[in-house]
N, C-alpha and C positions, 0 to 999 in steps of 0.2 A: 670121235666122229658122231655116236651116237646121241651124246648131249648135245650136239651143233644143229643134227636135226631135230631135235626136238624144240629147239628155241626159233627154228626156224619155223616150224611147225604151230609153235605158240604165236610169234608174230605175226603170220598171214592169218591164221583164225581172227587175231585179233582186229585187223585191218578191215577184214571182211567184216566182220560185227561194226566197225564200226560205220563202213559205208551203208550198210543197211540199217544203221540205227540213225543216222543221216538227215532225210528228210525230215522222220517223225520228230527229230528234236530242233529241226532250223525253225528260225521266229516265222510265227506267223503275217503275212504282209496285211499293211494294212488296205482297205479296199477305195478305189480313186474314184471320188465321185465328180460329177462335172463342176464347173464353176461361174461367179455369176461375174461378167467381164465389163466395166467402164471405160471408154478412152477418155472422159473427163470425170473431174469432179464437180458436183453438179445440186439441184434440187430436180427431184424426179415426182414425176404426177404420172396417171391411169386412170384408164377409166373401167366400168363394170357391168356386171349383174349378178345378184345375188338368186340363185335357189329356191329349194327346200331349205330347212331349216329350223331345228327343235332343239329350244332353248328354255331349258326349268320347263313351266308346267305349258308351252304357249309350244304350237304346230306353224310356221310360218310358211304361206305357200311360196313369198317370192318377197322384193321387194317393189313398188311401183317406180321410186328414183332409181337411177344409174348410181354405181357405186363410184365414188372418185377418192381417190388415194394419194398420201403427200406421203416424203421422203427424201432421202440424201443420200448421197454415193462418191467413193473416195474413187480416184482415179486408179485402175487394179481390176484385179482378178480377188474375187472373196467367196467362202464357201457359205455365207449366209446375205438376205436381204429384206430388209425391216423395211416395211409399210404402213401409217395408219389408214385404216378403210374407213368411209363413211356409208356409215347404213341408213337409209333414211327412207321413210311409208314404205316398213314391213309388216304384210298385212296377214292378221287371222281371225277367225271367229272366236266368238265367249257365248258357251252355252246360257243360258238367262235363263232358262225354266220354261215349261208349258210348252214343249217341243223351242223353243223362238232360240234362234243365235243371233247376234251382232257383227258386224265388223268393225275390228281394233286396229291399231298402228303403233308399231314403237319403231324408236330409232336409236341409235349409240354409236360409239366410233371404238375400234377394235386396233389395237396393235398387232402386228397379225409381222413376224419374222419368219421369212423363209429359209430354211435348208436346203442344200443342194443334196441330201440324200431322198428327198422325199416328205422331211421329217419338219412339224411346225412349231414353234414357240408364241404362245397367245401373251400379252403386256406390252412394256411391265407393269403397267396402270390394269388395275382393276375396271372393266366394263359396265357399266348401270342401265340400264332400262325400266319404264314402266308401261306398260299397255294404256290407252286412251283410258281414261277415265278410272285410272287401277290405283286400289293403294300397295299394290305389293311392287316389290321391287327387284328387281332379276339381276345376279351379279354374275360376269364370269371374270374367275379371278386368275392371275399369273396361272401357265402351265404350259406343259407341253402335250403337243398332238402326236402320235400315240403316246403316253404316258411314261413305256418305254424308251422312248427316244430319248430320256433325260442321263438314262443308263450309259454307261463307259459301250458294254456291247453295244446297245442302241445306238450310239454315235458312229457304230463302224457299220450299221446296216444300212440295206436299199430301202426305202418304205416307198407305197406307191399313192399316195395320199393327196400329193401334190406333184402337178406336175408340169415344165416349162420348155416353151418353145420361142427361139427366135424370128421375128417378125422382118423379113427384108424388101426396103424398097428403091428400086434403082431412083440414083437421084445426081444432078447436076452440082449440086454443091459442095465444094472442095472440103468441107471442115467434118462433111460424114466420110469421106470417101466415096467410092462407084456406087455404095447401099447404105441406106438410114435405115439401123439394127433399134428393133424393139423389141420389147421382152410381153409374152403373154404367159399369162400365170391362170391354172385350173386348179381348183381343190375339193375333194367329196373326203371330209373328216367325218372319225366318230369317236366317241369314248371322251366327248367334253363334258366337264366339270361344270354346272353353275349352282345354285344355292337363290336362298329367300329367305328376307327372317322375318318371321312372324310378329305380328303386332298385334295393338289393337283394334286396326282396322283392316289387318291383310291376318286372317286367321289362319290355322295347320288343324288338320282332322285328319291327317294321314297316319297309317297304321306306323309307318316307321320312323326310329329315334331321330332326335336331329342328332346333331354334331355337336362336337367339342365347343363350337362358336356358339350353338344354340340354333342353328337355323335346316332350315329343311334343305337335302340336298342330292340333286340329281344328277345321274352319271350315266345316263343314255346318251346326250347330245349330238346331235349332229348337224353338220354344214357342206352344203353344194353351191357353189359361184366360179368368176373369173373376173381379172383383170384384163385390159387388154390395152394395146398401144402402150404401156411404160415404157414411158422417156427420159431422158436423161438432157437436161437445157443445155444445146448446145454440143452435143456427142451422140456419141452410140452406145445404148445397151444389149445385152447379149449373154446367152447362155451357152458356154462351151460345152457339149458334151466330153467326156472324158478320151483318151485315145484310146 
């Protein structure tokens, strides 16, 4: 009898440990972020404004054109969605000398992928710009918005960088349903990458090294705009929040 309780003794200890060891060892869930939703498949356009905006060595206060965006979308539910934007008379000053500044303009088109965590992917083409009358040349190359975000963890987080609201408008026409669903997109980025390479006629006198490439390169960058009305030819676009 004495060995029977003891076993019995052993086994409930053990049970117990194991329920309390329990949670801390169940998988971790992964976290559900919303989704970017099409009832058709489609070519999708937006329109915009771009910001602030500081890019390599240039402060932009805003852009004077509206930003207009092209793209494609598969009929679904998808946790990302790819845009090119067109940037066009973003304007800033250049210091000239004897107190006098100028105003410049440059313009470029940006690949610009969104995530439904938050999280942004710049490409996969390389950016170009050059200011009015500039021989230097501004790149912003492939990456991602926070830089993190390209991370395994990163991929499971919320980032709050970007962020998307469905647009609804009652409508009579059977092919949307009772509401014609658009997508509006905000973004305040920072921690962008761009680069310059030095020439002959776009010089460097900055204290620090370039890079491995040879070129001067900045890592403050930062971006504030929005899309707004993205549609979907012939459908409805939309962002599910998660449940």
């Amino acid at each position: 009898m004495r060995w029977t309780k003891m076993a019995v003794a052993v086994a409930a200890g053990a049970l117990a440990l194991g329920l309390l060891a329990s949670p801390a060892m169940a998988a971790k869930e992964k976290p559900v972020f919303g989704k970017f939703k099409a009832t058709v498949s489609g070519s999708v356009k937006g329109i915009g404004e771009a910001e602030e905006m500081v890019l390599g060595p240039y402060h932009f206060e805003g852009c004077e054109k509206e930003l207009h965006s092209n793209g494609s979308v598969t009929m679904g539910e998808s946790e990302t969605f790819f845009e090119e934007v067109k940037f066009r008379q973003c304007e800033t000053s250049r210091n000239i000398g004897g107190g006098l500044e100028e105003t410049v303009y440059a313009g470029f088109d940006l690949g610009m992928e969104f995530h439904s965590n938050g999280s942004l992917k710049l490409g996969p083409s390389t950016a170009t710009f050059t200011a009015t009358s500039s021989s230097c040349e501004v790149k912003i190359p492939p990456q991602w918005v926070p830089a993190s975000a390209e991370t395994e963890k990163g991929q499971e987080k919320l980032f709050e960088g970007v962020e998307y609201e469905t647009e609804k408008e009652k409508t009579e026409q059977k092919k949307f349903g009772e509401f014609r669903e658009r997508l509006d997109i905000t973004w305040e980025i920072k921690g962008i990458v761009t680069t310059v390479k030095p020439t002959a006629e776009c010089k460097y006198h900055g204290s620090r090294p370039l890079n491995a490439a040879g070129e001067a390169e900045f890592t403050g960058g930062r971006m504030e705009g929005e899309l707004e009305e993205v549609s979907v030819s012939g459908g409805n676009l939309s962002f599910v929040e998660p449940a």
